[in-house]
C-alpha positions in Angstrom: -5.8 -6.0 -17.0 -7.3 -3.3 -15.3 -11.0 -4.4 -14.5 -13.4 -4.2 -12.0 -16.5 -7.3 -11.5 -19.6 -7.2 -9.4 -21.6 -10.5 -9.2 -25.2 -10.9 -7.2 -24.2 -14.4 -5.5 -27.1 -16.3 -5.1 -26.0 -19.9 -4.3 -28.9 -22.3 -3.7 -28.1 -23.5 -0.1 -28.8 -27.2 0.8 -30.5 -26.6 3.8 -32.7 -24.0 4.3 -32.3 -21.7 7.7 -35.4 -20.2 9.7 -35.6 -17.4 12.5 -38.7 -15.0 13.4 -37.9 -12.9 10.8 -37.2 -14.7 7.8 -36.5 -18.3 6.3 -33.2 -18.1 3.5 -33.1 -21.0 0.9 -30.6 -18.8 -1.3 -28.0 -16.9 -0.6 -28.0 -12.9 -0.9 -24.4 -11.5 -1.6 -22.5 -9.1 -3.5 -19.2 -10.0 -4.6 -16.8 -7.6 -6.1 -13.5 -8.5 -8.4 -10.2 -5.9 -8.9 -8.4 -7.4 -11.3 -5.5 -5.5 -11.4 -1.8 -5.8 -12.9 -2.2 -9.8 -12.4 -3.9 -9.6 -9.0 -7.5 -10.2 -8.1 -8.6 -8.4 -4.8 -12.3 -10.1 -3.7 -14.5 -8.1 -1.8 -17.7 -9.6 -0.1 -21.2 -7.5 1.3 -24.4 -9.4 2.4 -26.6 -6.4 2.9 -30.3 -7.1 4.8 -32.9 -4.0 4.7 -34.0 -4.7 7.9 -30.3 -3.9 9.6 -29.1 -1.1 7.2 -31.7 -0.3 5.1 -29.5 -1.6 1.9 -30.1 -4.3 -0.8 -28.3 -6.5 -2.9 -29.8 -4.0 -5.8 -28.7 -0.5 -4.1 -25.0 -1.8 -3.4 -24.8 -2.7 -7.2 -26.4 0.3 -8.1 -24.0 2.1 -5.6 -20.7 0.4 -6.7 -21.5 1.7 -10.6 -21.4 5.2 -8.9 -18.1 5.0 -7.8 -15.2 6.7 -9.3 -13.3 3.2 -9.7 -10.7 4.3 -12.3 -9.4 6.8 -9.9 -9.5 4.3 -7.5 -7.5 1.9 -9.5 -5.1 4.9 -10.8 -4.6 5.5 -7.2 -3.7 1.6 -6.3 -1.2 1.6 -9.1 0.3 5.1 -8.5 1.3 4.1 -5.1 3.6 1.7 -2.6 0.8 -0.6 -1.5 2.3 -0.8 2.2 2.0 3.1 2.2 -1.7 2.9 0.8 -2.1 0.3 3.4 -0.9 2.6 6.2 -3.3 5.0 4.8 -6.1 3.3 4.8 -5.6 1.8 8.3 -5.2 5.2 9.8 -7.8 7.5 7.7 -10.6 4.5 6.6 -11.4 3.5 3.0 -13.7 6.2 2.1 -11.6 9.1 2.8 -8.2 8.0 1.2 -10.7 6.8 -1.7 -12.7 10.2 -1.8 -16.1 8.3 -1.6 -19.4 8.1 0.8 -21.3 5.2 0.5 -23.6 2.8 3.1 -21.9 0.7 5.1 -21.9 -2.8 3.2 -20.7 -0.6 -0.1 -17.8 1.0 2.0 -17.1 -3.2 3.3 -16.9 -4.6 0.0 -14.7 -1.8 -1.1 -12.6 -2.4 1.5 -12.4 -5.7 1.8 -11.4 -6.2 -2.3 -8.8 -3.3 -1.7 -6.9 -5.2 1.1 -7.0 -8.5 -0.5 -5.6 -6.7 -3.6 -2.5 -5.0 -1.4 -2.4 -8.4 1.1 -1.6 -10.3 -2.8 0.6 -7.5 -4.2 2.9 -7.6 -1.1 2.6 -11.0 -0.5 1.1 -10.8 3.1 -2.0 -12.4 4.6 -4.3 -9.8 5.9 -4.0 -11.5 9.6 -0.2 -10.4 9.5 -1.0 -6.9 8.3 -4.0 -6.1 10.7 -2.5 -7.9 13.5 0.8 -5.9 13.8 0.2 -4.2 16.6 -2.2 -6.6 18.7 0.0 -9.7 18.8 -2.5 -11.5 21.0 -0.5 -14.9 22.2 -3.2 -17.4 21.2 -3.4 -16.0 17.5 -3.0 -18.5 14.5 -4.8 -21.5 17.1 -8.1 -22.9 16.2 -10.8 -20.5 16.7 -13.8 -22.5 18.6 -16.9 -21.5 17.1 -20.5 -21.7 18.6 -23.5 -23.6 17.1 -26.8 -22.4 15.8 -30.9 -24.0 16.1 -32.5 -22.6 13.9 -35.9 -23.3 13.4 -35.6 -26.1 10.1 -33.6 -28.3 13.3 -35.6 -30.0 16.1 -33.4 -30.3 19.3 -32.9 -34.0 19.1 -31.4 -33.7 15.3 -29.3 -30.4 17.0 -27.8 -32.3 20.3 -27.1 -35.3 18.1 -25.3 -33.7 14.9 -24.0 -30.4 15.9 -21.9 -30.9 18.8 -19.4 -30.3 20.3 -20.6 -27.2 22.0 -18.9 -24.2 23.2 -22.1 -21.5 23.0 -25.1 -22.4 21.2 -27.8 -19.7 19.8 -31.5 -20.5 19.6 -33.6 -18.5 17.4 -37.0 -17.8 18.9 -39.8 -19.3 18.0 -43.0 -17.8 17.9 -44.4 -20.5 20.5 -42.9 -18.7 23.7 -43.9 -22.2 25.1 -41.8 -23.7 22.8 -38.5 -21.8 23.7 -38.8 -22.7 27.2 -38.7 -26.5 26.8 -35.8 -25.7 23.8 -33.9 -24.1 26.4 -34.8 -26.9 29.3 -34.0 -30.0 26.9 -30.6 -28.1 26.2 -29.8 -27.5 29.4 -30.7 -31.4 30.5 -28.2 -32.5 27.6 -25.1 -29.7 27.8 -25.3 -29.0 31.2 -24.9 -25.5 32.8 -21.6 -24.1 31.9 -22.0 -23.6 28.4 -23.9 -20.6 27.4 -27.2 -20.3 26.1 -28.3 -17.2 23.9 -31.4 -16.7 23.1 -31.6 -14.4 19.7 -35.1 -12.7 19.0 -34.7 -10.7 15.7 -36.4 -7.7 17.1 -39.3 -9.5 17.2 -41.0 -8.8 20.5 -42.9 -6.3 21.9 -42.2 -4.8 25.7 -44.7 -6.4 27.5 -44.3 -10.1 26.3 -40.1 -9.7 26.6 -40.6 -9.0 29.9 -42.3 -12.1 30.9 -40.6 -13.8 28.1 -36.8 -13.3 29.4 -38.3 -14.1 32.9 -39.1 -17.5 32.4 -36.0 -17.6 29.5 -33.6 -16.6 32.8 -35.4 -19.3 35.1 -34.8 -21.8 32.2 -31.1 -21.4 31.9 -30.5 -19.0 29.2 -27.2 -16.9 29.7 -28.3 -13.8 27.8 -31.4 -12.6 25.1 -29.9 -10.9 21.4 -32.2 -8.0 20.2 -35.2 -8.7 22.0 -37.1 -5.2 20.7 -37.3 -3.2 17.7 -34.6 -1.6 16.5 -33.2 1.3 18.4 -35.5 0.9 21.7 -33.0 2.6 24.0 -34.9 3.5 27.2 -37.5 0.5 26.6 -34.2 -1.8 26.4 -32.3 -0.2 29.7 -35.9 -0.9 31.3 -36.5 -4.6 30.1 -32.7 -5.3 31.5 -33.6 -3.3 34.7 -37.0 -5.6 35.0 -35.8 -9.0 33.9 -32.1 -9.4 35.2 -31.2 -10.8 32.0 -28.4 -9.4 30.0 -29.5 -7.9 26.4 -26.9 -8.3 23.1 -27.8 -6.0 20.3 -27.0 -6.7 16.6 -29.5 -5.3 14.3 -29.5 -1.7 16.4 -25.9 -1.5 16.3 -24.0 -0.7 12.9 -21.9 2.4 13.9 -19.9 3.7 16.3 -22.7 6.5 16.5 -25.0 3.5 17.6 -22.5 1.9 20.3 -21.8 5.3 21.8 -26.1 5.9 22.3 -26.5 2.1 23.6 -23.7 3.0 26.2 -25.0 6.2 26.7 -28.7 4.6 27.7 -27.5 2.2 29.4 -29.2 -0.1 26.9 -26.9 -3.4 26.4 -24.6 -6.0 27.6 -22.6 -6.9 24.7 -23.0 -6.3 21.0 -22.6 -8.7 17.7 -20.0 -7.8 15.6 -20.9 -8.7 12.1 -18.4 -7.1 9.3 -20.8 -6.5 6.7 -23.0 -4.7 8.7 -20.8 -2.8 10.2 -18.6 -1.6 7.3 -15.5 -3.7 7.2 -13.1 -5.1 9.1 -11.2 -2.0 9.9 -15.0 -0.1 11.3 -15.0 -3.4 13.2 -12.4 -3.0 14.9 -13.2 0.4 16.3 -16.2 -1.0 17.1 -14.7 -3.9 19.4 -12.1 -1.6 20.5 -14.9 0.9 21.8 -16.9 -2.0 23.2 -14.4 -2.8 25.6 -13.5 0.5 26.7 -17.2 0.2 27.8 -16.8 -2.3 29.5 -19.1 -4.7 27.0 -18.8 -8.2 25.6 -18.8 -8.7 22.0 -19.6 -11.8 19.9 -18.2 -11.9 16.0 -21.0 -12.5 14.2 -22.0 -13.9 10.7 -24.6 -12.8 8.3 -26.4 -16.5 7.1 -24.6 -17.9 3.9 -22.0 -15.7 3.4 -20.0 -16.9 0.6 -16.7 -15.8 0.3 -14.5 -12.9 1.6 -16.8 -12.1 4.4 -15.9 -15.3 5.6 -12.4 -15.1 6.6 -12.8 -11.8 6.9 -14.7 -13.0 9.9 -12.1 -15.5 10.7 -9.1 -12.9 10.9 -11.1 -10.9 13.4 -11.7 -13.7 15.5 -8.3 -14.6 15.5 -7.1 -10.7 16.5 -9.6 -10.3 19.4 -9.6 -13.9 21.0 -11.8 -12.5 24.1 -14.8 -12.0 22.3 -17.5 -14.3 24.1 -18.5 -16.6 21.2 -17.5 -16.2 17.5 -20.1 -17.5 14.5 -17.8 -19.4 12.4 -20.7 -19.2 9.4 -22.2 -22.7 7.8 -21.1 -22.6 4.5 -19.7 -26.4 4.7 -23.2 -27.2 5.1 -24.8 -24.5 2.8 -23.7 -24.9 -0.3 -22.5 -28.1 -2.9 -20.5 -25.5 -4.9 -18.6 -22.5 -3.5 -17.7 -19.8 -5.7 -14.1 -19.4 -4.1 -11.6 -21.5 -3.7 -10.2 -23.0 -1.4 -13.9 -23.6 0.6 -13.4 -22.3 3.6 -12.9 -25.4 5.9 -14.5 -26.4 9.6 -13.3 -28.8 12.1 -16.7 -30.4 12.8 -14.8 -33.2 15.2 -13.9 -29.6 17.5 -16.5 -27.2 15.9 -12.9 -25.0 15.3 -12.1 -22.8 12.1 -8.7 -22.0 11.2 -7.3 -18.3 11.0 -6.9 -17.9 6.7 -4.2 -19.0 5.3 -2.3 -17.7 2.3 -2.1 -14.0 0.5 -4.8 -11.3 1.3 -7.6 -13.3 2.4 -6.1 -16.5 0.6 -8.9 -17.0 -1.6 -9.7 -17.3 -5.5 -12.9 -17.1 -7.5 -13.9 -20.2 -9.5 -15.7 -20.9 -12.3 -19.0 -21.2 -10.9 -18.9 -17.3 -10.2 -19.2 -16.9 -13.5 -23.4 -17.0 -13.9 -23.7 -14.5 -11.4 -21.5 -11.6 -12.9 -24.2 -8.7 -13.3 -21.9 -5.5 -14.1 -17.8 -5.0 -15.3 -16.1 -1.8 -15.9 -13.2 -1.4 -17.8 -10.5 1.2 -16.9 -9.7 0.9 -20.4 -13.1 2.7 -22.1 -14.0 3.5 -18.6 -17.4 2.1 -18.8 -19.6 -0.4 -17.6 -21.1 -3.1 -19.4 -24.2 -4.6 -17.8 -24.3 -8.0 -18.1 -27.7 -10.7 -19.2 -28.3 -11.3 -15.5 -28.2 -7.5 -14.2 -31.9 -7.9 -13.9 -31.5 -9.9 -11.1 -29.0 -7.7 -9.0 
């Protein structure tokens, strides 16, 4: 079979998850199939218009633009350890011949190295991590812990420990952070860090006073306290508060990391693959953020699915000194997982395993099924559109 499948995942999750921006009930992903020769490469995007400007609907739209049968021609034509090197070296778009957005270019990517990880019979860890070797890789991965705002702190000190690094999401009651932060503090003590993550949503005036108080209170460091892309007003809220800034939402390319450092606008940045292009344009930007002497955290975008998630997980495992790593929810999320095996947690240790098994060592199940909204077939080269396209 030489077939390609994009489903619009939308999972109903069992508890819902709340920041200043948005509440999510459902999941929002983009799942994409290569079934090819008797292998099935799984690709995974979770695009949010508020970081890239991308949809669930334009990546669909975006993927049926694609020239997929030369892609497929291209991955049969040949040695899929050469094609490997290729991509490693030149990126996914140009040994493809493509431009797309970044979560387009990730689920690409992603699907094409779990189909070459299968067809050579090596886990995507052992393939990316050839050259890095670091001597903790393959341990448990110690993940940090999110409140969001459907927990109180009582339910959140008394379910989700053990902690390592906890976020808090902010809360529109600035009064209410600061006694988040203090009860924390009274209950984990002062060595574990304390990140306070805004979603972009204050303005100059009140971040300044805010992260004041937030400092005195014992947080460790504030995640995109501004609007997006508020160089000099961010290099003047670190300069006014002490407090060190982490930006996710402002930084999705390398373009965007080199004007941060360049402005002098950030203390770390949160590395989240789907935002940022794949795992490959993740690892430049890690590599980059150390040269600037940065932190960087390996993010998660909420209810990921599938692919995205060990994705996630092998990058942890190849850059152990990032500062916290999100290890994702999706034990708690969802009663039915569209891949197989579920991803699993060590909720005793709040640890993740690196994946296991070929590529990313995952398989779609049945329940995927529903959510199929387009399939192309090399065969008529074509795509059929499927009864619940309307949706994607």
């Amino acid at each position: 079979m030489r077939e390609v499948r994009i489903y619009h995942v939308q999972l109903p999750m069992r508890v819902e998850f709340g920041h200043p921006a948005a509440t999510r009930r459902v999941s929002d992903s983009v799942v994409l199939e290569l079934d090819i020769e008797g292998e099935v490469g799984l690709g995974e995007c979770a695009p949010r218009s508020y970081v890239t400007g991308e949809t669930c609907g334009s990546v669909c739209e975006a993927l049926r633009q694609l020239p997929f049968g030369r892609i497929i021609d291209r991955l049969l034509s040949e040695s899929p350890q050469e094609l490997f090197n290729c991509i490693r070296r030149q990126g996914i778009e140009a040994v493809f011949d493509f431009t797309a957005a970044n979560n387009v270019v990730c689920i690409i990517e992603l699907a094409v190295l779990d189909w070459i990880g299968k067809r050579t019979k090596s886990s995507l860890g052992e393939m990316l991590g050839e050259r890095l070797c670091p001597a903790d890789k393959g341990e448990p991965i110690k993940v940090s812990q999110v409140l969001d705002q459907s927990l109180t702190v009582e339910d959140f000190l008394r379910d989700r420990g053990p902690f390592h690094f906890v976020k808090v999401k902010a809360n529109r009651d600035r009064k209410k952070d600061i006694e988040t932060v203090l009860a924390l503090r009274r209950n984990i003590g002062m060595d574990i860090p304390i990140v306070m993550d805004a979603n972009m949503a204050w303005g100059m005036t009140e971040a300044i006073a805010h992260m004041r108080d937030l400092r005195k209170a014992g947080v460790t460091m504030v995640e995109e306290p501004l609007a997006r892309h508020s160089w000099d007003a961010l290099r003047e809220l670190r300069a006014q508060t002490g407090m060190p800034v982490m930006l996710d939402e402002t930084i999705s390319t390398l373009d965007e990391l080199h004007y941060a450092v360049a402005k002098d606008s950030c203390d770390a940045v949160n590395v989240r693959v789907s935002k940022c292009g794949g795992i490959l344009r993740s690892m430049q930007i890690i590599e980059h953020t150390r040269k600037a002497g940065l932190q960087f955290q390996i993010g998660v975008q909420v209810a990921e699915c599938g692919s995205l998630i060990q994705a996630g997980r092998v990058l942890a495992d190849l850059h152990r000194d990032a500062i916290s790593v999100e290890g994702g929810q999706s034990d708690r999320f969802f009663d039915d997982m569209v891949v197989s095996p579920a991803p699993r947690f060590d909720r005793e240790k709040n640890t993740v395993q690196p994946p296991l098994g070929l590529g990313f060592g995952l398989a779609s199940t049945t329940n995927i099924a529903k959510y199929l909204a387009f399939r192309y077939s090399r065969t008529t080269n074509k795509w059929d559109s499927m009864p619940n396209d309307s949706e994607a």
